[in-house]
C-alpha positions, 0 to 999 in steps of 0.5 A: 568208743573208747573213754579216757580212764581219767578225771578229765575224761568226758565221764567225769564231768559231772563230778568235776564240775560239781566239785568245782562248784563246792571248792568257789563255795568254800573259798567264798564262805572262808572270804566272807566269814573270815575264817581260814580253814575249809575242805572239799572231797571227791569221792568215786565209788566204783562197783564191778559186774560180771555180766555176759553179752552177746556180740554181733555174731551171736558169741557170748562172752564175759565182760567186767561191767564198772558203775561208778558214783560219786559224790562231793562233800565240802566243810568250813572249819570255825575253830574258837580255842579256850585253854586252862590247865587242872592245878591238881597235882595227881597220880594216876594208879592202876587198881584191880584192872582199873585206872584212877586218879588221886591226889599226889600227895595221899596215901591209902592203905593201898599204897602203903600195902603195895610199898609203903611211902610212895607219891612224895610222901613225907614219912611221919608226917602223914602217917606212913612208915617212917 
């Protein structure tokens, strides 16, 4: 019997129907909570054998011998969003390899070796070259 290489093929309907019955559940929950955002996977995992059969005239022969599994995964997103922002002015500086974060308006000695006023810094008043 020859097997349609497809997900509508009778080989299938198992994944389908399940997948089916998860993409009712989703659709469902998203009604019900309120929500707007939900997903439904299918996934066939398909592993491939050599194997050797002897057929009706007592000839061996080689086939390719497929196993296939799948499973199906369904999630609901629930999204509840807070934003702010940092009201520090900073600079970020890479120091020996390494990232940092200061604030805009400080010098260090670092600073003040590697270029002298830098970052917005006001000569003289902060105690940098002027």
């Amino acid at each position: 019997m020859r097997h349609e290489m497809s997900l509508r093929g009778g080989i299938f309907n198992g994944a389908v129907n399940l997948f089916d019955d998860k993409l009712q559940d989703v659709l469902f929950t998203l009604v019900r909570q309120g929500l707007c955002e939900g997903e439904v996977t299918l996934k066939v995992s398909i592993d491939l054998a050599r194997k050797e059969i002897i057929d009706e005239d007592g000839m061996l022969h080689d086939v390719d011998q497929p196993y296939f599994a799948y499973s199906c995964t369904s999630s609901i997103t629930q999204k509840d969003k807070v934003s702010g922002a940092v009201a520090e002015q900073l600079k970020l500086r890479k120091v020996d390899g390494q990232l940092e974060l200061r604030d805009l308006d400080e010098n260090t000695l670092f600073d003040i070796v590697e270029g002298g006023v830098q970052d917005g810094a006001q000569p003289g008043r902060d105690g940098t070259p002027g």
